[in-house]
N, C-alpha and C positions, 0 to 999 in steps of 0.2 A: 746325786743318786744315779746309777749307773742301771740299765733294765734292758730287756729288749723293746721292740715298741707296740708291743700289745694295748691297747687300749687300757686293760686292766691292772697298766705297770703306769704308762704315761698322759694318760683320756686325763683333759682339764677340767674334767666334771668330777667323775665316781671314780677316779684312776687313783692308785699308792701315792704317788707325787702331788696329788690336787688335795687329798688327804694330811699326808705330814703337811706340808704348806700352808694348811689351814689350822694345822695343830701346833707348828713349831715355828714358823716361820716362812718368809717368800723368801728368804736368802737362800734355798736349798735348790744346786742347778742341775732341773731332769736333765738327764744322757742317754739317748739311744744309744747302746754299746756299738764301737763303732768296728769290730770284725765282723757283728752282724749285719752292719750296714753292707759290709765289703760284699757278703754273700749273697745280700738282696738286689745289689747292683747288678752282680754278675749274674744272678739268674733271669733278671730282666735281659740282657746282653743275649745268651743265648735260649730265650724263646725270639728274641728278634733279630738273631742273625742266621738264615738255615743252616749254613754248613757248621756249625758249631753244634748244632740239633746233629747233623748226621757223625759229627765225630763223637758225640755222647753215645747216639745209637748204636756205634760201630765198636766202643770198647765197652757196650754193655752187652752185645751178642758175644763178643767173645769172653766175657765174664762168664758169662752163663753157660755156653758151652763145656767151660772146665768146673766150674763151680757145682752144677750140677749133675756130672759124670766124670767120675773116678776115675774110669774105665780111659775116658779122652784124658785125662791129666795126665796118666798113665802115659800114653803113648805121644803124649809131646812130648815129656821129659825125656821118653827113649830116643822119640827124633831128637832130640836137642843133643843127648849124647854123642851120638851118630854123626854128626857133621859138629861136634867140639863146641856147644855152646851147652853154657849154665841157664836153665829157664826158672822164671820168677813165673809164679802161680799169678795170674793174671787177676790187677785189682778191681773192686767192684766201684762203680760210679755214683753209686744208689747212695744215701744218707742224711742225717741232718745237717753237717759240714761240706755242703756240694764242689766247692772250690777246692780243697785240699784231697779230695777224691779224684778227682778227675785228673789232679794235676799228679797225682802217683799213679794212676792209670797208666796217664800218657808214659810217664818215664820209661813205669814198664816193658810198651808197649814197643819202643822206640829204641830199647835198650842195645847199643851198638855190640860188635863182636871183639875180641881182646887187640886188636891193633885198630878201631876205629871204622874199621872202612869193611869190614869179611860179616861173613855170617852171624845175623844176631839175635834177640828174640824174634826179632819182625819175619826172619825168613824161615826161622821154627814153624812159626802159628800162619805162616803162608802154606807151605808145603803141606802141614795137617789138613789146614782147610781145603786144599786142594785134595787130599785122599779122600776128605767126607763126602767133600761132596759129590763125587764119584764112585765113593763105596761102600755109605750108608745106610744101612736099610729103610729107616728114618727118614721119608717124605720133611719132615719136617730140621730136620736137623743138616738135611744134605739141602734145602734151599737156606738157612739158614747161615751154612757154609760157604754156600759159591755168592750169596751175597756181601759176605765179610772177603771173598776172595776179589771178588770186580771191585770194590773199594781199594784196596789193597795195591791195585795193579794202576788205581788212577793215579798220575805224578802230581798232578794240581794238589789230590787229596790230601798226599803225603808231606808235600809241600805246607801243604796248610797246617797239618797238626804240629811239623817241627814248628811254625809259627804259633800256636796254640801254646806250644809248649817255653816257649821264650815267654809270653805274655802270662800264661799262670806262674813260670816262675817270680816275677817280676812283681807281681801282688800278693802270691802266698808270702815273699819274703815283707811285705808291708805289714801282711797280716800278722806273722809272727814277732812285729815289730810293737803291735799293737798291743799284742798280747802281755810284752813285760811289765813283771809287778812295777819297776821306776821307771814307765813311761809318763812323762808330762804331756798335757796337752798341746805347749808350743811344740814339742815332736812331732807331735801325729799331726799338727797344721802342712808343717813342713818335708813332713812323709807323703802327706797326699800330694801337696803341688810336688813335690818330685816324681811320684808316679806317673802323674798326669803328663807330666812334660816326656817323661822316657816310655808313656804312651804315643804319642805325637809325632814324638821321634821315627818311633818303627811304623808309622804308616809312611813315611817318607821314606827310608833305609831298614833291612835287617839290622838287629842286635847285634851288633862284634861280640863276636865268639860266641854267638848263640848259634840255638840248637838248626836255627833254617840258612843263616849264614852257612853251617858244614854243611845243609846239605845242596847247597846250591855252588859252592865248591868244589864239591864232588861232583857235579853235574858238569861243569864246566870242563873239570879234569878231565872226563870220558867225554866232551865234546874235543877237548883238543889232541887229545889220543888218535882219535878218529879222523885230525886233519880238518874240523868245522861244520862236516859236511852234517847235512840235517839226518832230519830221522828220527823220532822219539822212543822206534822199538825194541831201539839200542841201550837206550840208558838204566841202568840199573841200580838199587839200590840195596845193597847187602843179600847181594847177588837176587834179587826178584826182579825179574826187567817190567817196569813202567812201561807196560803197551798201550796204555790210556792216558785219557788227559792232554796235559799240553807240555810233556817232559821238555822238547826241546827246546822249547824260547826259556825252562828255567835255567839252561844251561848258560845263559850270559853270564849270569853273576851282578847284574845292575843294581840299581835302586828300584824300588817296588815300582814305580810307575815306568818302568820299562820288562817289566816282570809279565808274566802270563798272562792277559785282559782278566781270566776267571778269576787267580790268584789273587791280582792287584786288585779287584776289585771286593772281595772277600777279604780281606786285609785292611783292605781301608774302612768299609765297611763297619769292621770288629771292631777297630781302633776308634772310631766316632762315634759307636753307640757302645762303649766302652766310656771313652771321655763324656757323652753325654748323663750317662745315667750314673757315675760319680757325684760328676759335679752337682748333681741330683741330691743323692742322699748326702751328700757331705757339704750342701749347700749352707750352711749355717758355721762353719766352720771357714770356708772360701768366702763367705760375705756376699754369698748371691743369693737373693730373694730373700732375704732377714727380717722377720718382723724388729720392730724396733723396739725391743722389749726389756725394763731391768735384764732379764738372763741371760736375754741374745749377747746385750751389753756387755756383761757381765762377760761371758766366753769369749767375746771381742776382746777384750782389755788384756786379757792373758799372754795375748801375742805379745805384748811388750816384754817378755820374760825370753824372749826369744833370740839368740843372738842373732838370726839372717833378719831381722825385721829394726837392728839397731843403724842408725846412719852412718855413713863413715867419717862425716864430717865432725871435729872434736867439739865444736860450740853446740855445733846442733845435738849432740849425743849429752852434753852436761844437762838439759830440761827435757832431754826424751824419756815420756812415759810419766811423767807426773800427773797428770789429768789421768791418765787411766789407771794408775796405782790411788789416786786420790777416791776413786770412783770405788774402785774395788775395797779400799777400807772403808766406803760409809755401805757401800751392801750390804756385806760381811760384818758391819759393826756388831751387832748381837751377839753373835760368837766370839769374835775375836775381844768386847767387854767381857765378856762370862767369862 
């Protein structure tokens, strides 16, 4: 039985599950659905990593801004014209699905110009916010603006969200994995330690071919243009020059621990209280903190259906899994007699 984990779905007392169980059998094994796992994890993640709080707040002022005046929508889309770019109405962050929001946010947000490298959303919803906040009438909406605009111009910032955006790609794709009708559970064992691992990874190195890879590529490019020489007020990104922050140490091109102290350290950061708070909710699945219990058992023994969990060696693979296929037919016996 598969539920969220509301007490009222999975509570070993008065919960739906403590109920069938008591009416039908103990062979029935509660499931916290686990895309909802994914989303409780991540929302722990960013209440305890700040800059992931200010990149939520930074695409949800700019939500609002267009969401709630026609009027501003209006006149991106005519700057977007204007300097040749197509603009996507800016997504909201707000929801019951908080991961799959934020991470078509960022896309949005991020959206490069037709050869990669020119004018693209990012420097549409710069340049407006720079109009407002300078031609507003609206105390409120013209600070509003130049705080979405000083964001904008920090390169650490910018920096971060194309990492932000590597890293929700990376578990939305888990999550849509989770979601198919023939998923097995040895899949999703084997989904998560892969996540986990190509989490790990990028606190060490960028993603190849992800999205902070190009832009620290880019940076580099406009460091060597220039002949090395320093200077961060130079570097630009889809034509906005990054006057803030720490642009020119992004311009190496390194592994994260030779990266921006802020960056690297907001990065690494992510990625450990990322891996901590998985291995958290998926803890029963990874075999850490397990009670010992028939069902924990029970979800254990599955792995044998697994092919990364088979040995390579041919003797040893002929009596692999018999204890735990033995196990799972005397649980399951009830049903599988009926």
């Amino acid at each position: 039985m598969g539920a969220d984990g509301a007490a009222v779905n999975l509570g070993h007392r008065g919960g739906v599950i403590a109920l069938l169980q008591a009416e039908i059998g103990s062979f029935i094994v509660p499931f916290h659905c686990m895309p909802h796992r994914l989303e409780l994890g991540m929302l722990s993640v960013q209440r305890e990593v700040s800059m992931i709080g200010q990149v939520y707040d930074l695409l949800h002022l700019i939500w609002k801004t267009y969401h709630l005046s026609p009027k501003s929508m209006r006149e991106l889309k005519a700057l977007g014209a204007e300097i040749g770019v197509t603009v996507n109405a800016p997504s909201g962050v707000n929801g019951t699905r908080w991961l799959p929001h934020v991470s078509r946010s960022l896309r949005t947000f991020l959206k490069p110009g037709k050869d990669g490298n020119s004018s693209g959303q990012f420097t549409a919803v710069y340049v407006h916010m720079e109009h407002l906040a300078g031609a507003s009438a609206s105390a409120e909406i013209a600070g509003r603006a130049k705080k979405v605009k000083v964001s904008m111009e920090d390169g650490t910032f910018v920096a971060f969200c194309h990492f932000l955006s590597d890293l929700f790609s990376s578990i939305s794709n888990f999550s849509l994995q989770l979601q198919k009708n023939d998923v097995i559970l040895p899949q999703a064992v084997s989904g998560i330690e892969s996540l986990l691992a190509t989490i790990e990874a990028m606190a060490a190195s960028p993603k190849p071919d992800g999205k902070l890879s190009e832009f620290l590529a880019a940076m580099k490019k406009q460091r060597q243009q220039r002949g090395g020489e320093p200077g961060a007020g130079t570097f630009k990104y889809q034509e906005v020059t990054l006057s803030k922050g720490e642009a020119a140490e992004l311009a190496e091109g390194q592994p994260i621990s030779q990266c921006a102290p802020r960056l690297q350290r907001a990065i690494v950061l992510t990625c450990e209280s990322t891996v901590k708070h998985l291995k958290n909710r998926f803890s029963s699945l990874l075999e850490e903190n397990t009670k010992d219990t028939p069902t924990a058992k029970a979800v254990k023994c599955f792995n044998v259906f697994s092919h990364d969990s088979w040995p390579d060696n041919r003797l040893e693979l002929v009596n692999h899994g018999v204890e735990e296929v033995n196990f799972l037919l005397q649980h399951f016996s009830t049903v599988l007699d009926r």
